[in-house]
Phi, psi and omega in degrees: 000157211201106162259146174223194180017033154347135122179131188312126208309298180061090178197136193283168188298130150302194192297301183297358171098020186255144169254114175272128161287294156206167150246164201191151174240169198232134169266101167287333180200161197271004151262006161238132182214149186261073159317106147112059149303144166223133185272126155215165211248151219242158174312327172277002177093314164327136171259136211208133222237098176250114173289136186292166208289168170214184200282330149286001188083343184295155175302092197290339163191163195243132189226144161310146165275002172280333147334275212320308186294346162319266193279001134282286184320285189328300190286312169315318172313308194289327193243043176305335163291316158309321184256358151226068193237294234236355171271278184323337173295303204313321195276000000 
């Protein structure tokens, strides 16, 4: 697994408190790749793995949570500045 083409959202929280962190597309194998996935963070501070929108709103893909709980740790990684840019405003 591979994130590739990282960069950060930069947008203050909505209304429910939820924060887009960044975005990134993930090459799962070199015959798949995820384009525009967003890491974002929940009012409680959890962090959550969102596919991008499609026109109807229907689901663009489906992960395991153990996938899912994967490629948020990978992304925490690339975007540990961001989340704690935004853990220090908070404090």
């Amino acid at each position: 697994m591979h994130i590739f083409n990282a960069r950060p959202v930069n947008k203050p929280a909505n209304a429910a408190g939820f924060r887009g962190i960044g975005r990134f597309n993930l090459q799962i194998t070199p015959e798949v790749t995820l384009y525009d996935l967003t890491l974002v963070e929940t009012p409680t501070g959890k962090l959550l793995l969102h596919s991008p929108p499609t026109v109807y709103d229907a689901p663009s893909s489906s992960m395991s949570p153990t996938l899912r709980a994967e490629i948020v740790e990978r992304a925490k990684m690339i975007f540990k500045d961001e989340i704690k840019n935004e853990c220090q405003h908070a404090a």
